[in-house]
Every structure is written in C-alpha cells, then in structure tokens.
N, C-alpha and C positions, 0 to 999 in steps of 0.2 A: 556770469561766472564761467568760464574757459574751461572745457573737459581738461582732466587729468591726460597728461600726454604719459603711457605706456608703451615702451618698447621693450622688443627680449634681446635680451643680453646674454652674447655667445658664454661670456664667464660664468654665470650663477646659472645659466640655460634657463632663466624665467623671466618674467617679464617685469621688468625696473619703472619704477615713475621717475619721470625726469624733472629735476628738480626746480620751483622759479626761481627769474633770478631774483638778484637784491642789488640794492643799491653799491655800486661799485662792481659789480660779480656778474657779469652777464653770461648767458647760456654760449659754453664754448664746442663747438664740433670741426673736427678734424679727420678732412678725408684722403687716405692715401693717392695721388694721381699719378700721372704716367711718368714713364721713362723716356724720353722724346726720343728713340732713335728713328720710327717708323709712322707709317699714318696707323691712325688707332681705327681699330677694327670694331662693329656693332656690338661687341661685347663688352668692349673697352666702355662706351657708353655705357652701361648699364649703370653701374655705382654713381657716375656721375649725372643722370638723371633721375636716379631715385633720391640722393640725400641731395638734390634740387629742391626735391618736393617735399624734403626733410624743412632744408633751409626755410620755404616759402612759409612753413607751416608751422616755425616756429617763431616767425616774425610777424604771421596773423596773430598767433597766443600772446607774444608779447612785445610785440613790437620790433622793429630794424634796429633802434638804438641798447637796444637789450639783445642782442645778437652777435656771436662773432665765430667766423666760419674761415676753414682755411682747406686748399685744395693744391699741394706740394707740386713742385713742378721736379724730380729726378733729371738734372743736367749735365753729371757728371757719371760713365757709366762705360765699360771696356765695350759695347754693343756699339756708343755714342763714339770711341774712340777707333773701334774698328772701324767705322764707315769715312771716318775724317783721312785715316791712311788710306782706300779705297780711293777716295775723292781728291784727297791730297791736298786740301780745305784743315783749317783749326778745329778742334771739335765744336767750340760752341759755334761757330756757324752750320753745323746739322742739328745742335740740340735747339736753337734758336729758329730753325727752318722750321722743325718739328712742332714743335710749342710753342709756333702762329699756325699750324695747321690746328692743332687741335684745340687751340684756342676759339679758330673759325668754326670747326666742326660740332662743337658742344654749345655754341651761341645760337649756331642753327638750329638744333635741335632744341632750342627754349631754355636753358640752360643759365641762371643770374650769372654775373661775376662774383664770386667770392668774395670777400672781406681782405681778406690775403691770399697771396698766391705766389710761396716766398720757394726761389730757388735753391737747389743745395748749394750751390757753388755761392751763396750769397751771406753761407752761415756756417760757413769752415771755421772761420775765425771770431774772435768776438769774447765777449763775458760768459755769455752763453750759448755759442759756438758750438761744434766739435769737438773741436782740441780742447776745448777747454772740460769739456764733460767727459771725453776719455782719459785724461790726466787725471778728474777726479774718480773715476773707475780704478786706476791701477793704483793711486794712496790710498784707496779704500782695500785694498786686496784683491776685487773683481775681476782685475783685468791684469794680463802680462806682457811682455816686450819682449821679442825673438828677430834678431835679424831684420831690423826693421820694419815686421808686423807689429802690432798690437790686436790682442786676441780674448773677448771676454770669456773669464773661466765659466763655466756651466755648471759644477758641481760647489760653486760658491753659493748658488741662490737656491736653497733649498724648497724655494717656491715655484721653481722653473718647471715648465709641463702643465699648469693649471689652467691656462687655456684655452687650450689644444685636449689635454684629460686624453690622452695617447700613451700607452708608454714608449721610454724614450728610444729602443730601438728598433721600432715602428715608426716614432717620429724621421727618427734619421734615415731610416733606407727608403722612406716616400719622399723626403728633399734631396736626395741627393748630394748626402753633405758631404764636401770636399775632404780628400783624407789630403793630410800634407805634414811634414816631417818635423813642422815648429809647432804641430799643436801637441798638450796632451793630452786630450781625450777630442777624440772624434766632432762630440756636438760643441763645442767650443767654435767662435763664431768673429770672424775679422772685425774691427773696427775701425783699424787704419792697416794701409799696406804702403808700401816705397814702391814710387814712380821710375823708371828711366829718364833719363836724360831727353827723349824726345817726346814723353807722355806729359800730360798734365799736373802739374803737385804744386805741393803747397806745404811753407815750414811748418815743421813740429817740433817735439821736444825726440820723436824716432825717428829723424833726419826726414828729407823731404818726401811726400808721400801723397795721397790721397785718402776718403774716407773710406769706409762696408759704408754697403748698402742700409745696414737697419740704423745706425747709430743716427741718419741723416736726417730721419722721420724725429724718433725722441728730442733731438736737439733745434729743428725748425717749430716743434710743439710748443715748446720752452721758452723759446725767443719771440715768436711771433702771437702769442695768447697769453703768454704774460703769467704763466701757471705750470704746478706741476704736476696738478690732476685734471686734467680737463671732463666734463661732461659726458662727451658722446665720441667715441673713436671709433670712422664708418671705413671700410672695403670689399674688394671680392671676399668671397669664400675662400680662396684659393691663398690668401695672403694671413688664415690663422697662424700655421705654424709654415715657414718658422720667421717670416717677418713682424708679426707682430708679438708673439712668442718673446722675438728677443728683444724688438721695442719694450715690452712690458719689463721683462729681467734688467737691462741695462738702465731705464729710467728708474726701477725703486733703487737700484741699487745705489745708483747717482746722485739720489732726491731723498736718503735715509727712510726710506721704506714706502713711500707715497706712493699710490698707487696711481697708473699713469692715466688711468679714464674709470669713470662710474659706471661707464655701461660701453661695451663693444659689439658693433654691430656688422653683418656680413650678408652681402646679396648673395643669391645664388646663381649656378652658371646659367650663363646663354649658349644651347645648344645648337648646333647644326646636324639635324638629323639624330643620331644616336649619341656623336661625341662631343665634349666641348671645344667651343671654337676660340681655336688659338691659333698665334701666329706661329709656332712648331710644327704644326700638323699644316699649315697651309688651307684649313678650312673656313675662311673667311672673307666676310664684305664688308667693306666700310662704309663710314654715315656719306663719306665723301660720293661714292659709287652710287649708291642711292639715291644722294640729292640729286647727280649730274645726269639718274636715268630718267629724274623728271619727280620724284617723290617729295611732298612737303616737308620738315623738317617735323612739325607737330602730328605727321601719320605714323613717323621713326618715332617717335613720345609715346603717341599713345600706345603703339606695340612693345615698347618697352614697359609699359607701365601695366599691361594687361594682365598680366600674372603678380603674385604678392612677391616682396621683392628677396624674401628668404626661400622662394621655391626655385627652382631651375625653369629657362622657358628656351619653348621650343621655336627657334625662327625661321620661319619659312616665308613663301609666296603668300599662301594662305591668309597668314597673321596679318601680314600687310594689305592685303584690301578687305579686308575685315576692319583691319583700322579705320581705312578709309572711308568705309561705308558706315563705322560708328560715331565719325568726325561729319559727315557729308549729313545725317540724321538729326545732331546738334545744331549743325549751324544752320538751318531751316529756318531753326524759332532763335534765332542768335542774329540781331542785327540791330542792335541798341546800346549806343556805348556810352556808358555813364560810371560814374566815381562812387556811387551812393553808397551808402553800406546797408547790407541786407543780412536779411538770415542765410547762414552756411551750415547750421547744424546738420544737416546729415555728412554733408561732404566733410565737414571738419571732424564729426564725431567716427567717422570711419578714418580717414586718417590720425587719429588719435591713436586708436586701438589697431598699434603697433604699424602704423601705415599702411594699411591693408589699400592700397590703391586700386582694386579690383571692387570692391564697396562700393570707393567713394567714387567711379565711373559709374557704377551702376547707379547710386544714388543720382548722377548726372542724367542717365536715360528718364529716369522716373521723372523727374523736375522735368522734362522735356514730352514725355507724353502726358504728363498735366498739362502743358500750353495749351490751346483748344485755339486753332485760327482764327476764328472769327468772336475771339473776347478776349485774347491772350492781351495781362496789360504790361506796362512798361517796369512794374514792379519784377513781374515772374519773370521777363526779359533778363535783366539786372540779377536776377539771383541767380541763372543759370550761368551767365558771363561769368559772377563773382567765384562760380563754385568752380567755372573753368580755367580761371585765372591760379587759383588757388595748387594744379597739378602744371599748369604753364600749358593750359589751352584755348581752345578762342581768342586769340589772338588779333583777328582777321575779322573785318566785319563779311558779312554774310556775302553781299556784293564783291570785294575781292574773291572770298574762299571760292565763288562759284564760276566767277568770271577766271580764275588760273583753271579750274577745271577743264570749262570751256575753253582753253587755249591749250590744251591738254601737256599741264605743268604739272598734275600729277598722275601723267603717265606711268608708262614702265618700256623697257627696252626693250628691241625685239625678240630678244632671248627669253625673257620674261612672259611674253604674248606667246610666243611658241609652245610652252609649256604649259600652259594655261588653257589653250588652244586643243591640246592632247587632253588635258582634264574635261572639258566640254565634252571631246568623242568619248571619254570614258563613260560620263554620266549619262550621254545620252545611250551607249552598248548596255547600262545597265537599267534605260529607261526611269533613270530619276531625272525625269522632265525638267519639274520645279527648279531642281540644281543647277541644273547644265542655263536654263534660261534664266536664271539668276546671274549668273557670272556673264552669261551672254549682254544682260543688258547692261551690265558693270563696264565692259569692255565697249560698250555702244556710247556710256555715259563719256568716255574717253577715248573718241572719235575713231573705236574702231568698229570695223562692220563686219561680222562672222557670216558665214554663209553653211549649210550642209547640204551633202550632195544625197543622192538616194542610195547610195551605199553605205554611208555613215558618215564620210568623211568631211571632216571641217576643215575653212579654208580662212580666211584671216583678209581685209586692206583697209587701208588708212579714208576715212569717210570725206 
C-alpha cells in the first residue's frame, strides 16, 4: 500500500492529501513555465526541477498512465515582441529560439518531458480557447469591454484575495498594478488588449488584439487536461498574487464557481547572496553557464534539491561542490544498472511528506553508508539507483560519473578556482586545517594543484 501523498497547500496553508486517481480521472498537475524572451536563469530552474520530482513521484504511486502533467510555454509577450523589433526578426522566432534553449537546459538538468507542453499562441482560439472564455466572462458580468480592452472586474468575485489572504491595497502597491484610464478600479486585470497594425493579434469579438497574461494559464489548463479543477496547481512563490490570484478569480468565474485546483503549490526563492535572483536586478547565472564551465547537469539537481522546496535557498560556490562531493559519495557504491524493483520506502516515504527532498537525499547517504565494500550485494546496489532515480539521479554508471571527473568535465572556471583559491588562504589565516585541505583535495580531485607559500599565500595550476 503507497503512503498517503501530503502536500501543503498555499490556500487552506495546511497540508492536503492528494487525491487517487480513478478510472477515467487521472492525477492532473499544472506548472506555470517561462516567458521565452531570454535564457532562463538558475532560479528559473527551480520550480521546474522540484514538481520533476513531483511528477516522478506520482507516477511511482500510480503509475505514468494515471498521470497528466503540463508545463506552459508564455509565447506571446510585449518582452518577446520588444526584442523581435530589436532584431528585426518575427516574434515567434525569439520565442521559438528561447524555448529550445530552455527546453535544452532543463533536459540537462534531469528534467522528464511533460505530458503537454501547450503554447499560448496555440490556444487563442478554439472551444476552449481564450476568446472563448473571455466572452464567457463578460455574459456573465465578470469582465468589461473599453476601447478595445477587455478587463476582468475584481469587485465582481467576492472571493478574490483568498489566496494571497493580503489585503487588497497591499496586494496592489507590491504588483505594481497598472493604473490606466479604461479601468475602473485599480486591481482590475487585462484579458485581452488591441494590437497595432505591426504587432502580433488575433480576431475577437474586441476587434483584433492579443491576450493578459493570466487568462492564458486558465484557459491552456482547460484545454489541455481536459478539466476545470485540476489537482495540483505548482510555481514560484513570486507568481501567488497576482498571477494566480486572478487564474483562480477568472477560472471560477468562467467554470460557475469551480474551483481551479485542490491544492496550490509554491517553491521558494533562489537567492544570491542576500537578494532574490532575478533577471531585474542582473544577479544571475544560468544552468547554461554552469554546464559550459564544466558542471554536471545532475550537480545543478542536486543543489537545487538540497533545501525543502517551500524554503528560500541560498546559491552559491559552496552549495555546488557540496553537491558534488554528495554526488561523487553516491556513486562509489552506484555501479549496477538493473530494472528490478526494490524497496524505496524511505526515499518515497519522505517525499511523500510534503516532498521534503532534503530527507529523501538524506535517506539516500544512509542507504549508501549501509553498502560495506567487501559484501555490498547487487540488491543494496539497485535500491540505491532506484531511490536515485526516483529525485532524477544516478544517472551515470559509476565508470562514466568518475571517468568525466577525471577529464575534468565537472570542473569550474577560472573565476570560480580564484575565489575558492582566496577561501583556502582564509581557512588556512584562521588555521582551520581540516577545511582548507578539504577543498584543497577537491580541487586536486579536479586536476588542479594548490600550492602555499610560507607567507600564507596560495597559488593555483592546472595538474
């Protein structure tokens, strides 16, 4: 019998059991993805490798064909349209450039294909469409028609604010909401606006136009899962209000009161340093940077997964060969690839209880200092694999993992060794030995050779 799968759910703030499925009704999840105008940044990961290990882990409990998972692709977007005037290019050939990059980027990093993977521009139109779910917004009264906007009212859904649990003019001065002269009230929220002549649009019933941003989430939910409540609705933290705020308001309203998801679910940020790393602030790296400085794809996994996936994490140098050296510990006793099926209760039972993927790694070390070298059998082999397979690790049998090391594929770049390099003379100025020759032999493992001089000074070359 399958542990009870609990997660907490940003709406009720407690923790929901997910429900099985049944016959005809498979467990449906729905994750907001990018906006393609730029490469996605390590943060941008994050959502997309945690409800990976959602996906993975609800297709151990019950199967792949009881599963249906979708991860939006935003193709249509004034960001997406600014860089095509820039380039002087159509827009979908930036949006299309974009999302094969990060198509590539999140494959890298271990990452299934989705079930779907449906564009906006693919579901403008249709039965259940866009237009067609804002049309039924404004005969319901929801929504109104200015000038060729369309704009859902906010003081129509007396339910609006629930969950976000902010009040509303608090909600509005942390988004940013646009003031403009066809709304009337403030948090009232586009749905469709009119195109130029040289922008991208598409007919409506409000002359030709394109969609808002939130209506495109509810109405690919619809179409592509085949429902009007889905299961499990996952994103940043950053996307409660007022993206999914008005996902939720325009879907009951659209759906006579359904509620758009059983349970909403939200990562927390990826810092850099003290702030979160955003492409505004300019404080960011990509998965892309990282592979191309020599970093495995499943070292970026495991540092992403090292923290529980509702906490904020901090990323640094540090984290990353920490990975490394919690990846490099594994796959020791990791060189046995078999299909069999084994015991994963601990590993399952901890990602059960709310995905705590910081658990179920630990549970992973444990399983691996049981191995004993000289009795380890092919069983214990196989239950580590299985439970590493389970987060999208071990991958690699042993002999690869250790032979790219030895060709020093998961390096770092000299910037990276510089700074690293300064940590050694720190450790060694403050006489924590152990430290400093810990990282020392890390960086030996990765064909470089440290040297200090009798003044303190550390010196660095390639072995």
């Amino acid at each position: 019998m399958p542990p009870a799968l609990m997660l907490y759910d940003t709406f009720t703030r407690a923790r929901q059991r997910v429900r099985q499925p049944k016959p005809g009704r498979p467990i449906t999840l729905y994750v907001c993805g990018p906006t393609v105008y730029g490469r996605a940044h390590i943060g941008n990961a994050r959502p997309a490798v945690v409800f990976d290990v959602l996906y993975r882990l609800l297709r151990h409990l019950h199967g792949a064909e009881h599963v249906r998972y979708a991860r939006n692709i935003t193709d249509i977007d004034d960001k997406i349209m600014a860089i095509a005037v820039k380039e002087n290019v159509d827009p979908q050939v930036v949006a299309a450039r974009y999302e094969g990059f990060y198509v590539a980027d999140m494959a890298a990093l271990g990452c299934l294909t989705p079930d779907f993977t449906p564009r906006a521009t693919d579901h403008i139109a249709g039965e259940h469409g866009m237009v067609a779910m804002i049309a039924a917004l404004v005969a319901r009264g929801f929504a109104y028609h200015v000038d060729g906007h369309v704009l859902f009212e906010v003081s129509k859904f007396d339910r609006y604010g629930e969950l976000s649990r902010r009040p509303m003019d608090e909600m509005i001065a942390g988004a940013r909401v646009e003031v403009a002269p066809y709304k009337r009230a403030p948090a009232d929220f586009i749905l469709w606006k009119p195109s130029l002549a040289d922008q991208p649009g598409w007919d409506s019933p409000w002359g030709r136009g394109r969609p808002g941003w939130h209506i495109e989430c509810s109405a690919m939910i619809r179409s592509v899962l085949e429902t009007e409540t889905i299961d499990i609705h996952g994103g940043g933290l950053d996307l409660t209000f007022p993206h999914h705020e008005n996902e939720r308001a325009q879907s009951c309203c659209a759906h006579d009161g359904a509620e758009l998801s059983r349970i909403w679910m939200h990562n927390g940020f990826l810092n850099m340093g003290e702030t979160k790393m955003s492409k505004s602030l300019g404080n960011i790296v990509t998965p892309r940077e990282l592979l191309d400085a020599g970093w495995d794809g499943e070292v970026l996994r495991l540092a992403l997964l090292s923290a529980h996936y509702r906490q904020p994490l901090l990323w640094s140098d540090d984290l990353i060969y920490e990975s490394k050296r919690r990846l490099d510990r594994l796959y020791r006793f990791r060189g046995y690839d078999s299909d069999m099926k084994t015991s994963l209760s601990g590993v399952v039972d901890s990602l059960a209880d709310d995905l705590a993927t910081p658990d179920a790694l630990a549970e992973l070390s444990h399983q691996r200092d049981r191995i004993r070298p000289e009795s380890h059998t092919l069983m214990e082999q196989a239950k580590l694999q299985a439970g590493g397979s389970l987060l999208g690790l071990l991958k690699h049998s042993t002999d690869q993992w250790f032979q790219a090391s030895a060709r020093g594929l998961h390096s770092i770049d000299p910037d990276l060794i510089e700074r690293h390099v300064a940590r050694i003379e720190a450790l060694r100025a403050e006489k924590n030995w152990a430290a400093a020759d810990g990282l020392r032999d890390e960086l030996r493992a990765k064909g470089i050779e440290i040297s200090a001089a009798r003044d303190g000074s550390v010196t660095w070359r390639k072995a």
